[in-house]
CHARMM internal coordinates of N, CA and C (Angstrom, degrees):
IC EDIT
DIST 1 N 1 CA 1.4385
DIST 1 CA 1 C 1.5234
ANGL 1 N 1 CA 1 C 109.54
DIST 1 C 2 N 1.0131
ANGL 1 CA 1 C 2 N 100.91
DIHE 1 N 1 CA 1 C 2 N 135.18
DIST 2 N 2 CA 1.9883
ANGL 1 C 2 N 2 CA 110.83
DIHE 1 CA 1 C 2 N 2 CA 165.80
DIST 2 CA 2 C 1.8358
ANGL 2 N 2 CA 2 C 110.93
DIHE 1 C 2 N 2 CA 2 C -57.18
DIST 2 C 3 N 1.2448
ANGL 2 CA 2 C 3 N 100.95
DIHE 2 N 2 CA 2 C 3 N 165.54
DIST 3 N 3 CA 1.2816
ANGL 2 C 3 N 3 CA 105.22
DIHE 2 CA 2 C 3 N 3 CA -160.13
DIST 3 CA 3 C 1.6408
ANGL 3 N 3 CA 3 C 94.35
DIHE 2 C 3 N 3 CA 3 C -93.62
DIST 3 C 4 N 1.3989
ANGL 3 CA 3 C 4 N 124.53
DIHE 3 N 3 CA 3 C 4 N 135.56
DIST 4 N 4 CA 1.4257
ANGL 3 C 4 N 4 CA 124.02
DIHE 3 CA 3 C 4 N 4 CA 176.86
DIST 4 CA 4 C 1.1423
ANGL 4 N 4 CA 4 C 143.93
DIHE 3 C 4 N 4 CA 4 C -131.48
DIST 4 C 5 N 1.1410
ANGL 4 CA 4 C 5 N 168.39
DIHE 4 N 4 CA 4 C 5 N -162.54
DIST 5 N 5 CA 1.5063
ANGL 4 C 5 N 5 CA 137.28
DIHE 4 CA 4 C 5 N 5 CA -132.75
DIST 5 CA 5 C 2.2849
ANGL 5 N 5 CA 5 C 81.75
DIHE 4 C 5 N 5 CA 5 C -111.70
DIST 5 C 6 N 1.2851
ANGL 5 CA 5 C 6 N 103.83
DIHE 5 N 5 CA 5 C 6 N 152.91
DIST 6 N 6 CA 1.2564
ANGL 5 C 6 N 6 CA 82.62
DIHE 5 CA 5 C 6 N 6 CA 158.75
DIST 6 CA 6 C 1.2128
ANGL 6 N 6 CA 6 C 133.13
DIHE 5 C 6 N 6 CA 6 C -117.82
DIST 6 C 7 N 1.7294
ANGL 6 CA 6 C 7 N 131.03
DIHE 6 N 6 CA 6 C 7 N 50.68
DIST 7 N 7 CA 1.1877
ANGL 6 C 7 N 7 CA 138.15
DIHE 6 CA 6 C 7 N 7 CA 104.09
DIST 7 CA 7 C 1.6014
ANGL 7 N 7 CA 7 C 123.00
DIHE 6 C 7 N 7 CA 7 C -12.74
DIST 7 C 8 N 1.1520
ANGL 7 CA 7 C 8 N 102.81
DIHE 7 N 7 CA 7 C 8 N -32.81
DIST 8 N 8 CA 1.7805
ANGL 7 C 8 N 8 CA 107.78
DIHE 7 CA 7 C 8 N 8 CA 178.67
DIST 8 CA 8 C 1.4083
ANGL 8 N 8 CA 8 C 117.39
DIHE 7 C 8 N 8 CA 8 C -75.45
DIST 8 C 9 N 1.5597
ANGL 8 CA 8 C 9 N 118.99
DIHE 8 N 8 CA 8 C 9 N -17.15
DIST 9 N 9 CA 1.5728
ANGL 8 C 9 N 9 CA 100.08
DIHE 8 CA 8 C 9 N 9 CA -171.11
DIST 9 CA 9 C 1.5849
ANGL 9 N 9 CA 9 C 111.05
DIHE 8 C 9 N 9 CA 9 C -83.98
DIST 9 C 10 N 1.5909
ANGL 9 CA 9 C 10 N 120.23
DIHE 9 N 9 CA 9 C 10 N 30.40
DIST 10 N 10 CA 1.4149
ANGL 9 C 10 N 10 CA 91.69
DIHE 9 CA 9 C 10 N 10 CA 165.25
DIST 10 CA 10 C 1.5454
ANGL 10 N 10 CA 10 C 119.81
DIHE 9 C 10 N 10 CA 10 C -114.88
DIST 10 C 11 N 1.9048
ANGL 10 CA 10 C 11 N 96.02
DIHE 10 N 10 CA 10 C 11 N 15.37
DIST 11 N 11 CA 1.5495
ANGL 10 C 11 N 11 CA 97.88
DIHE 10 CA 10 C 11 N 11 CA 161.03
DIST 11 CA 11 C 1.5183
ANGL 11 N 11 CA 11 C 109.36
DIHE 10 C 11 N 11 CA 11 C -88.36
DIST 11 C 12 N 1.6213
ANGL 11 CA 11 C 12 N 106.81
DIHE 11 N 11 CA 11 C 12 N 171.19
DIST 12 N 12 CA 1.7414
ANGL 11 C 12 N 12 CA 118.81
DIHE 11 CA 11 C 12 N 12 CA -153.38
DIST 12 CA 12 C 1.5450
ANGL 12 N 12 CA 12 C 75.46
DIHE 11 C 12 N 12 CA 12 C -105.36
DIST 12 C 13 N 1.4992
ANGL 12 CA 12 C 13 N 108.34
DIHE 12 N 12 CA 12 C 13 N 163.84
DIST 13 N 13 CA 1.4034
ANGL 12 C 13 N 13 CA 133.72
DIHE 12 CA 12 C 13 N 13 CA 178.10
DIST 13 CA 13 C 1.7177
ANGL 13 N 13 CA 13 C 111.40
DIHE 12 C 13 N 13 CA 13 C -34.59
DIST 13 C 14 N 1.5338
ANGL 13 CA 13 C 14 N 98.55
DIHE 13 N 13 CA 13 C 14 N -47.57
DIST 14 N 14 CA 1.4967
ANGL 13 C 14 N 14 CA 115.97
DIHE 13 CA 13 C 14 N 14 CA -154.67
DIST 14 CA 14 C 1.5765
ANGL 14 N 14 CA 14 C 93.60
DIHE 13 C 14 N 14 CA 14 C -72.40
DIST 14 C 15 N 1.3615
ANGL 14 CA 14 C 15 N 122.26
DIHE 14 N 14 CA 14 C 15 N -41.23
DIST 15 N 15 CA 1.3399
ANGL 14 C 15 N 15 CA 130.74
DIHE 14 CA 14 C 15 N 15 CA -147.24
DIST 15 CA 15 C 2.2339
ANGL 15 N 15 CA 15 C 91.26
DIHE 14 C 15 N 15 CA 15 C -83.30
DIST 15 C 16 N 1.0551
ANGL 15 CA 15 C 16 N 107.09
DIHE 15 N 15 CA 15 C 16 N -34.59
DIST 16 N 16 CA 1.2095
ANGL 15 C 16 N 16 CA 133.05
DIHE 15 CA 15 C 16 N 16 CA 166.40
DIST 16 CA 16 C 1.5855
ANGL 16 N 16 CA 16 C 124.36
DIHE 15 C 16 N 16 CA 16 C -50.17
DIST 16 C 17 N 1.1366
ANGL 16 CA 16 C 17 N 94.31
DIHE 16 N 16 CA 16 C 17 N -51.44
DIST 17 N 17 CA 1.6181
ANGL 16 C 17 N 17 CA 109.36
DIHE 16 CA 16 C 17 N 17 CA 169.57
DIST 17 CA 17 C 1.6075
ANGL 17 N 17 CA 17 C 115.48
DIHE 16 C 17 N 17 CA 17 C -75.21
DIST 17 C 18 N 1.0997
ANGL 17 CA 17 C 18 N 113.39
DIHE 17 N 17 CA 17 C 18 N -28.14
DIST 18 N 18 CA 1.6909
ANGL 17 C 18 N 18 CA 108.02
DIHE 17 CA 17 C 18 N 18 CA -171.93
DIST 18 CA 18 C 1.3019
ANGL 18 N 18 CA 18 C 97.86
DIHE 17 C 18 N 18 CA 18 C -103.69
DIST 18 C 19 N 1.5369
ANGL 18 CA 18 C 19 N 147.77
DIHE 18 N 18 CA 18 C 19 N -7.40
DIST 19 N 19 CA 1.2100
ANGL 18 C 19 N 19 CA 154.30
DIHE 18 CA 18 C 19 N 19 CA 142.85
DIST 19 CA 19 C 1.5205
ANGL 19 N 19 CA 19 C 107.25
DIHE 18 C 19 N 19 CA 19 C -58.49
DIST 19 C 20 N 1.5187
ANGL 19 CA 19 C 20 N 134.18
DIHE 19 N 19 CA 19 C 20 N -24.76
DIST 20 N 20 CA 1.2214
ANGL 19 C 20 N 20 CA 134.11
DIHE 19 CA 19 C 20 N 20 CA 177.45
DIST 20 CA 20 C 1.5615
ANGL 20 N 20 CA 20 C 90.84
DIHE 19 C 20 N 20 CA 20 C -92.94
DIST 20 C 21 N 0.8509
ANGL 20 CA 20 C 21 N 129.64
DIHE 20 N 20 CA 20 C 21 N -66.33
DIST 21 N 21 CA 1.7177
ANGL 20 C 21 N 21 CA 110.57
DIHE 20 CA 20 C 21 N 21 CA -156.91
DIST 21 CA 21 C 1.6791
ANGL 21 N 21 CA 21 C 116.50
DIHE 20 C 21 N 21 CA 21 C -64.89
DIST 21 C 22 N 1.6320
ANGL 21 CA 21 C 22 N 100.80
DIHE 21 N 21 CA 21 C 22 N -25.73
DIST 22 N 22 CA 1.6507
ANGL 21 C 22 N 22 CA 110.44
DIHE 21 CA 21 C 22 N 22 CA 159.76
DIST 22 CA 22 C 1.3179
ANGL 22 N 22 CA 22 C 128.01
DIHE 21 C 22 N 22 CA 22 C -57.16
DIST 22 C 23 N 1.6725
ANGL 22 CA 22 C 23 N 104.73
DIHE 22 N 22 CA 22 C 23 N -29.42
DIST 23 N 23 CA 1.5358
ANGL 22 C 23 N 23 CA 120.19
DIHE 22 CA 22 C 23 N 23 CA 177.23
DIST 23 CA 23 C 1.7871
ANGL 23 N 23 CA 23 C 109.88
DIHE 22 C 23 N 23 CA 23 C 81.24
DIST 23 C 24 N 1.2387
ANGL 23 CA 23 C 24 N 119.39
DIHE 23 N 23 CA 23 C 24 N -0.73
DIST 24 N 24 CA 1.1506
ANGL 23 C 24 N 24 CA 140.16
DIHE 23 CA 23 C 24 N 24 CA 175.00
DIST 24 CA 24 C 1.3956
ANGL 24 N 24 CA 24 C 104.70
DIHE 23 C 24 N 24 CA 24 C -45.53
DIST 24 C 25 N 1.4428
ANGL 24 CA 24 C 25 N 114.22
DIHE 24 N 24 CA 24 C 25 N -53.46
DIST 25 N 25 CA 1.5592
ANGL 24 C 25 N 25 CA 117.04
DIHE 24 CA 24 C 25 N 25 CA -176.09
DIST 25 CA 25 C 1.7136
ANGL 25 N 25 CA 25 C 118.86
DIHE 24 C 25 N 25 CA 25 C -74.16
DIST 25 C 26 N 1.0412
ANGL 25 CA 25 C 26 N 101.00
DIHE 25 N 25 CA 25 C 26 N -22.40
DIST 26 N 26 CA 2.1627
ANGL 25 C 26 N 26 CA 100.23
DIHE 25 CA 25 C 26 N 26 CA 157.98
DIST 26 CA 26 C 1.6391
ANGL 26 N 26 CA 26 C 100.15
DIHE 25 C 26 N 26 CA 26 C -92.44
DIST 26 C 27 N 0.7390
ANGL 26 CA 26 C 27 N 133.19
DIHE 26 N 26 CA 26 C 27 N -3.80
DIST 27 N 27 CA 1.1518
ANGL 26 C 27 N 27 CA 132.90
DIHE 26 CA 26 C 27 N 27 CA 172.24
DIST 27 CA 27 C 1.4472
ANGL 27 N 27 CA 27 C 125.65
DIHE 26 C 27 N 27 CA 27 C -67.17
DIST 27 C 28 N 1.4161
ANGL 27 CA 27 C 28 N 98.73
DIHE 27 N 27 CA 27 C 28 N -54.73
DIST 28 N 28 CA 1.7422
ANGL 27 C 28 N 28 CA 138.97
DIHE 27 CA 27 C 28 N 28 CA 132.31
DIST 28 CA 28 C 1.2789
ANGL 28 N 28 CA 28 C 119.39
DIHE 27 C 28 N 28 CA 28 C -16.25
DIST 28 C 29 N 1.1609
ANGL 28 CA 28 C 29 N 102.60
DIHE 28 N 28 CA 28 C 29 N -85.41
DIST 29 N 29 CA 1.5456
ANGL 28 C 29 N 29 CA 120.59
DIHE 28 CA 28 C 29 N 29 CA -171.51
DIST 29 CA 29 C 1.4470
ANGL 29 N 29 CA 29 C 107.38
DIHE 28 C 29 N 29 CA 29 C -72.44
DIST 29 C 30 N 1.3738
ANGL 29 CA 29 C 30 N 134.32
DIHE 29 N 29 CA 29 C 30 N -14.34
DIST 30 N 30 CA 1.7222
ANGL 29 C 30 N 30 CA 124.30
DIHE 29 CA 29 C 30 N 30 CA 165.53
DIST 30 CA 30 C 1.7444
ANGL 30 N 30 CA 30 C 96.87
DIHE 29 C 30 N 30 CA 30 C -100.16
DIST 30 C 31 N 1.2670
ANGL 30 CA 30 C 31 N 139.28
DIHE 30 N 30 CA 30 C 31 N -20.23
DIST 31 N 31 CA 1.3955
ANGL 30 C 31 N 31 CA 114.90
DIHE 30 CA 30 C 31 N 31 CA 153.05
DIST 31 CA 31 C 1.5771
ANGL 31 N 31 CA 31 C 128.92
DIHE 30 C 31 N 31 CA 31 C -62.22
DIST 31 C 32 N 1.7146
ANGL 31 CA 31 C 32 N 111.78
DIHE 31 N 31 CA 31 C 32 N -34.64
DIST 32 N 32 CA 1.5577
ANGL 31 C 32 N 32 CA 103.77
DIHE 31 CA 31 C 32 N 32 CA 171.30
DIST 32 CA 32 C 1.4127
ANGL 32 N 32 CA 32 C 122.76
DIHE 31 C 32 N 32 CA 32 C -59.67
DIST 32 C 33 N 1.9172
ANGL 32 CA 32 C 33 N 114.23
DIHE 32 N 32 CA 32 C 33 N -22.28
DIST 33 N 33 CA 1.3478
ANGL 32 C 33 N 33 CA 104.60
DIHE 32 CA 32 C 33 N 33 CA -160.66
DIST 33 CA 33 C 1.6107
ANGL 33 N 33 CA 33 C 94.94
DIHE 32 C 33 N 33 CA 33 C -110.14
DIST 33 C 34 N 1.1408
ANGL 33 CA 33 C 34 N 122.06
DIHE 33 N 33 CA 33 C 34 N 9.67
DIST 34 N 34 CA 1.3470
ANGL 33 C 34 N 34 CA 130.79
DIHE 33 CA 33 C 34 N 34 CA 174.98
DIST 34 CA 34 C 1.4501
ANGL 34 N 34 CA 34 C 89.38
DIHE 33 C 34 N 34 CA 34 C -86.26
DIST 34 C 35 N 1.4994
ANGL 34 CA 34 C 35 N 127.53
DIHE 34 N 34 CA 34 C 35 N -62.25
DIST 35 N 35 CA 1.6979
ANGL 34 C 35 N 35 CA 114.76
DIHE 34 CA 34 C 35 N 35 CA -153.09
DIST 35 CA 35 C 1.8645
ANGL 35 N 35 CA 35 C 98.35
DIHE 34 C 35 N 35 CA 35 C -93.90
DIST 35 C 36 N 1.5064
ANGL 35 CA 35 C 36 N 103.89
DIHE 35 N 35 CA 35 C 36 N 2.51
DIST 36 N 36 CA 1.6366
ANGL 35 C 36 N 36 CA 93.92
DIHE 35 CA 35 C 36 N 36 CA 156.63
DIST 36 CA 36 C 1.5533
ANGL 36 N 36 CA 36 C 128.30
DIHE 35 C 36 N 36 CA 36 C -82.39
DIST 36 C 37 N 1.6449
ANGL 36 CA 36 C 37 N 106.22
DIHE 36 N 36 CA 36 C 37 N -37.34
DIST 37 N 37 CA 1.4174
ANGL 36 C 37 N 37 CA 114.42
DIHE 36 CA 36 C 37 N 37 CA 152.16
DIST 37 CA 37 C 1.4705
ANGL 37 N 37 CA 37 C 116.01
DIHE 36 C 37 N 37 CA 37 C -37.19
DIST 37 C 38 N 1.4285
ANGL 37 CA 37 C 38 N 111.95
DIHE 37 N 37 CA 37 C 38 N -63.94
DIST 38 N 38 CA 1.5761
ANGL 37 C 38 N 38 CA 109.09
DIHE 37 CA 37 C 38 N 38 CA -157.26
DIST 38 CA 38 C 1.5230
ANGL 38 N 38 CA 38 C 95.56
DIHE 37 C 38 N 38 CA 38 C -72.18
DIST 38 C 39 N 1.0374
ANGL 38 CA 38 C 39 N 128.40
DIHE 38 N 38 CA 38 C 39 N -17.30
DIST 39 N 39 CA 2.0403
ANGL 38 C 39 N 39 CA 131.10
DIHE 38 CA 38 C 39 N 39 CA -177.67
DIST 39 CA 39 C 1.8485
ANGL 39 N 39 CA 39 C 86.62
DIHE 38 C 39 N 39 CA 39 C -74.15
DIST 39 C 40 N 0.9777
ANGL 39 CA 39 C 40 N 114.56
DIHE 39 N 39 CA 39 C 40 N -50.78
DIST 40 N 40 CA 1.9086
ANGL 39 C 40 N 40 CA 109.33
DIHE 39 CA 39 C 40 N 40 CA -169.65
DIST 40 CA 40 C 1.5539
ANGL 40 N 40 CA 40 C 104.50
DIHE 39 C 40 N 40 CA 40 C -57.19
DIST 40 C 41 N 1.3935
ANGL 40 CA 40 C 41 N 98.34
DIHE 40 N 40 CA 40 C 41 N -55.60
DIST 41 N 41 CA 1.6451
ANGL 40 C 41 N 41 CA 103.49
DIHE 40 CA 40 C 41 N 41 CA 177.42
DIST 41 CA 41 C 1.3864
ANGL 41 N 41 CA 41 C 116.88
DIHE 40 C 41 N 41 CA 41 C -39.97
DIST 41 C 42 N 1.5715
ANGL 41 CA 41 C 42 N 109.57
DIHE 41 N 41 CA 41 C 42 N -69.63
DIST 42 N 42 CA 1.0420
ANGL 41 C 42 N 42 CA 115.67
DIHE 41 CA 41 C 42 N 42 CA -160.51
DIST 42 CA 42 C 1.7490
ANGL 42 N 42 CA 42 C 108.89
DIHE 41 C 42 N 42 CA 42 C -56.90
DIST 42 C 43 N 1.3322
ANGL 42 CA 42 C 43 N 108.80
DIHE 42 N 42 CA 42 C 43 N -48.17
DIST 43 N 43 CA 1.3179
ANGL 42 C 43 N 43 CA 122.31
DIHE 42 CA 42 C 43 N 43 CA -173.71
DIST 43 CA 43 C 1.8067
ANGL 43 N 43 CA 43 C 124.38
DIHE 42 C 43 N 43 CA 43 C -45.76
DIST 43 C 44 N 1.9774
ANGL 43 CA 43 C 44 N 98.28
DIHE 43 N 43 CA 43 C 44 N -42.81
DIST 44 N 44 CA 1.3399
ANGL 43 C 44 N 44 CA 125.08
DIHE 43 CA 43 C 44 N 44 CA 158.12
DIST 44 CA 44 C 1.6429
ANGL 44 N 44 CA 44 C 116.99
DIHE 43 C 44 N 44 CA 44 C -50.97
DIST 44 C 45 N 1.0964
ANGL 44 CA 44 C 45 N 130.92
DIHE 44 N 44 CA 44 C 45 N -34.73
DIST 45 N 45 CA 1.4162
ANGL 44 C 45 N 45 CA 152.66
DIHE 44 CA 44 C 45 N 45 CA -154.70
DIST 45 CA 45 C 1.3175
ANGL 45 N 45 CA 45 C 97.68
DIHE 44 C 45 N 45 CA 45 C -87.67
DIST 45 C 46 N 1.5877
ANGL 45 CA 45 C 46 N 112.82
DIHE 45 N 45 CA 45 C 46 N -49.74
DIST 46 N 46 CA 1.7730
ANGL 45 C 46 N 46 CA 100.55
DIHE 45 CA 45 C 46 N 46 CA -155.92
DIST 46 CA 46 C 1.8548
ANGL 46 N 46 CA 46 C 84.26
DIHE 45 C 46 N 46 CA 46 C -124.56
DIST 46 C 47 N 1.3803
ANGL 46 CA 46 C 47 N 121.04
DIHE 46 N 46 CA 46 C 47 N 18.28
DIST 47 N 47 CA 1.4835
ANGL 46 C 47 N 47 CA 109.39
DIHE 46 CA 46 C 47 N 47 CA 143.66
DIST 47 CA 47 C 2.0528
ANGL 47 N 47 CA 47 C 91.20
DIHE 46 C 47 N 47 CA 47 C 92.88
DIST 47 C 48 N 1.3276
ANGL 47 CA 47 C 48 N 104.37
DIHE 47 N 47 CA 47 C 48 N -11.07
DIST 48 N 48 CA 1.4685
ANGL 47 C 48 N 48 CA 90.88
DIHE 47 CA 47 C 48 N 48 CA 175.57
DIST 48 CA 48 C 1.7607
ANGL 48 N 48 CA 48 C 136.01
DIHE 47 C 48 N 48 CA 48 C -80.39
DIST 48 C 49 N 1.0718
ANGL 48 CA 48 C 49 N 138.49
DIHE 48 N 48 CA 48 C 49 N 155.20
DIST 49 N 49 CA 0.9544
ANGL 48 C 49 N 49 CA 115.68
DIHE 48 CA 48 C 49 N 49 CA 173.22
DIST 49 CA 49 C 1.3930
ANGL 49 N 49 CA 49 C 133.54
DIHE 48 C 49 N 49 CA 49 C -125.31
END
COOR INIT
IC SEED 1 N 1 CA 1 C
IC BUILD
């Protein structure tokens, strides 16, 4: 398995597994680091931190 935000450990194995074969959970994990990018950006932009 890919490495994933850990917000995830309070699903159970099972719930885990059918989120992997759905692909839901990289799915997941390139939206968190997509809207963490755009939080750096934005943050860089208007000087906040």
């Amino acid at each position: 398995m890919r490495d994933h935000p850990s917000s995830d450990v309070a699903f159970s194995p099972a719930v885990k597994a059918v989120q992997t074969l759905r692909r839901s959970r990289d799915q997941y994990a390139r939206l968190r680091g997509e809207l963490a990018r755009l939080s750096e950006t934005r943050s860089g932009a208007t000087g906040r931190n």
